[in-house]
C-alpha positions in Angstrom: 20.4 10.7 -16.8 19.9 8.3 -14.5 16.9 6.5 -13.9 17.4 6.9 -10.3 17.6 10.5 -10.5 14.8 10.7 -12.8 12.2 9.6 -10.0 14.4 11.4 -7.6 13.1 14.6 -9.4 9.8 13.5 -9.9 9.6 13.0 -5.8 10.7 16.4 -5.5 8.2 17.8 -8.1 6.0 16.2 -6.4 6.9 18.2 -2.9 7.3 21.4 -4.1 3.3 21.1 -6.0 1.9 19.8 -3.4 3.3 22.6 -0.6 3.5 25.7 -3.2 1.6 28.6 -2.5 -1.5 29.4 -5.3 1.1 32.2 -7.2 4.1 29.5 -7.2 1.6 26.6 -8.6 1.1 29.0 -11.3 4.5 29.7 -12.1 4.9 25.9 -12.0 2.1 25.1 -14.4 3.3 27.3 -17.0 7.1 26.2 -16.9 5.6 22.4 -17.2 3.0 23.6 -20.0 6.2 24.2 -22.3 7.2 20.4 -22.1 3.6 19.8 -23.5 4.5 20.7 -27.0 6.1 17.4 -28.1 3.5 14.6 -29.0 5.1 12.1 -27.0 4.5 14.0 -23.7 1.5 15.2 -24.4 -0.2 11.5 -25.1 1.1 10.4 -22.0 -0.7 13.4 -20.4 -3.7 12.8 -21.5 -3.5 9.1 -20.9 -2.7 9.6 -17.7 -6.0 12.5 -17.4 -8.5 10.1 -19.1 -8.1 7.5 -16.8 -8.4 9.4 -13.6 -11.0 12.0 -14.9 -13.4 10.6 -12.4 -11.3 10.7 -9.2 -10.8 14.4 -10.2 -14.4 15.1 -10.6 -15.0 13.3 -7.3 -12.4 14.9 -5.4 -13.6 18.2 -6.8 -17.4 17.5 -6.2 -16.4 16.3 -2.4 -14.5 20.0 -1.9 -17.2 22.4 -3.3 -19.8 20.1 -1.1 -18.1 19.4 2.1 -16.5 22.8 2.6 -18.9 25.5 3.9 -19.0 28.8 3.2 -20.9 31.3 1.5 -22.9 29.4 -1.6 -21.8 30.1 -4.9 -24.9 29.7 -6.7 -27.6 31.4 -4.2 -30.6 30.4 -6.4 -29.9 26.3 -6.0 -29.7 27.1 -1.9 -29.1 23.9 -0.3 -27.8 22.4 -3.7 -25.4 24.8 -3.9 -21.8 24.1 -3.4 -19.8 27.3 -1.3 -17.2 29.8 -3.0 -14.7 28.1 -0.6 -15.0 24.7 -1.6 -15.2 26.0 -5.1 -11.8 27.2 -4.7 -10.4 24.2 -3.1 -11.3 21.3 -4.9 -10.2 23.8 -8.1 -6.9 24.1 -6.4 -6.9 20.1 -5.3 -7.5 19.4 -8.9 -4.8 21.5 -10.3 -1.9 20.6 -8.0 -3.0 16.6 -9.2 -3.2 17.4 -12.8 0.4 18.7 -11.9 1.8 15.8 -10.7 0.4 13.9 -13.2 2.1 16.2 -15.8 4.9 15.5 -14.0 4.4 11.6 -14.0 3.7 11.7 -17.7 7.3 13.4 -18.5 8.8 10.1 -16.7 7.1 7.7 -18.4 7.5 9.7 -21.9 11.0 9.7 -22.0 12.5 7.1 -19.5 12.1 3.1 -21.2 10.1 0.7 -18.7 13.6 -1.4 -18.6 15.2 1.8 -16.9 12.2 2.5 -15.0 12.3 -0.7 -13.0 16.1 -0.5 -12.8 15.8 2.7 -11.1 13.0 1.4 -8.5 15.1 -1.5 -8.5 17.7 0.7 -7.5 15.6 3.1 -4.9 14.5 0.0 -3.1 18.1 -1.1 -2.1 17.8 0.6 1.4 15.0 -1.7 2.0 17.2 -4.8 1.4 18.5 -4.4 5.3 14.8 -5.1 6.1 14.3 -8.5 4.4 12.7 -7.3 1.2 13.8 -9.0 -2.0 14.1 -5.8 -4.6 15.2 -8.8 -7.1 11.7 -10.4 -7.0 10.0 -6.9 -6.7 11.9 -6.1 -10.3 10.6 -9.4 -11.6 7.0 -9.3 -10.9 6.5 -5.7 -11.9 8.3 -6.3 -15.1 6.3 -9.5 -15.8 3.3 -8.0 -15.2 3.9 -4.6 -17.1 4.5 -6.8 -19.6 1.7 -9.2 -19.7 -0.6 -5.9 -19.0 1.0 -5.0 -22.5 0.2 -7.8 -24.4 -3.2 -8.9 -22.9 -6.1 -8.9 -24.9 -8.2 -6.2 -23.8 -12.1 -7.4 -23.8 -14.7 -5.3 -24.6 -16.1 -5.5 -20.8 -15.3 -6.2 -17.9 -17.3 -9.4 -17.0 -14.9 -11.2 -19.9 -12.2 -10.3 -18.3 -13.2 -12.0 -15.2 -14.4 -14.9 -17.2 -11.6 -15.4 -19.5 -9.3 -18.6 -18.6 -5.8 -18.1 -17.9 -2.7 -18.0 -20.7 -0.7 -21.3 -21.0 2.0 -19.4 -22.0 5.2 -20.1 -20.4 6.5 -18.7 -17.6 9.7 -16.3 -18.6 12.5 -18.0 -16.7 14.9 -14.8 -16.3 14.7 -10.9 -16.4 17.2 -9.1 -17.5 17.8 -5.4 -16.4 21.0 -3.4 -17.7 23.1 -1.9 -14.7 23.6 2.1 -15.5 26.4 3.7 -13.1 25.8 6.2 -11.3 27.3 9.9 -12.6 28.4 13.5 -11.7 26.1 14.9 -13.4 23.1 12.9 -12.0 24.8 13.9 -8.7 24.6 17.5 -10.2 20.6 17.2 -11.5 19.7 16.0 -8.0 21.6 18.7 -6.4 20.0 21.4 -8.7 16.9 19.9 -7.8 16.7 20.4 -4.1 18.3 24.1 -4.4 15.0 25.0 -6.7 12.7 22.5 -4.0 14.1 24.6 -1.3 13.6 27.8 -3.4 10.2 27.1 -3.8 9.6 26.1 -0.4 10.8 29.4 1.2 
């Protein structure tokens, strides 16, 4: 499939978790669940989790506190969070860890090379407005890669302090050209039928 089309479903994965009623997101969660099985998947999941298991704590936290309502733990009184905001930061968290389980299906099984070609691609509308998807391709391939390859320190601090690579600069990047074919045409059209399902 095309790269193209690849983010073209994620986008409308995206949609239909984020405006999908409670019963739908459940439906959702245990059709994506099944694409969990394979190892590859499922390391890119929980990849994607550990690195933003704090900004789904916080955006949890900042639900069950901000929201009033009835408290959900009576004996903590004031430090008690509310049934309500219980229930929407649970539901805020969920619909994420969705479209992260989405996100992690991409990545899994499309190659960064076809990745970039189909932003590459996405971003030709843009072209009319001045902006250069060639040099766009470029840097984000440059610096996927060099984010690659980096030495990670062990904190922070030496990352800051550590001088920069004399390495040379790569002179070209090469992306392979995939055409376009009926039966991305056909994905993408299968794709807003079920969007539009689950949107009604």
């Amino acid at each position: 499939m095309h790269p193209l089309a690849r983010i073209l479903l994620w986008c409308g994965w995206a949609v239909a978790v984020e405006r999908a009623a409670p019963p739908l997101l459940a439906i959702l969660a245990a059709a994506s669940a099944t694409a969990f099985l394979f190892a590859s998947s499922r390391a890119q999941l929980l990849r994607l989790l550990r690195r933003t298991r704090w900004l789904l704590a916080v955006l949890f936290i900042a639900h069950a506190y901000a929201l009033p309502g009835a408290a959900a733990w009576p004996a903590l009184e004031w430090a008690s969070p509310s049934v309500e905001g219980v229930q929407a930061g649970g539901l805020r968290v969920a619909r994420l860890v969705l479209l992260l389980a989405g996100l992690a299906l991409l990545l899994a099984y499309t190659a960064r090379p076809r990745l970039i070609y189909g932003l590459y691609t996405l971003a030709r509308p843009l072209a009319a407005l001045g902006f250069d998807r060639r040099a766009f391709a470029v840097r984000l391939g440059l610096t996927l890669d060099y984010v690659e390859h980096a030495p990670k320190p062990t904190r922070w601090l030496d990352a800051l302090r550590a001088p920069i690579p004399d390495a040379e600069t790569p002179v070209s990047y090469r992306l392979d050209v995939e055409p376009w074919q009926s039966r991305d045409s056909a994905a993408i059209l299968v794709g807003l039928l079920l969007l539009g399902c689950a949107l009604a």
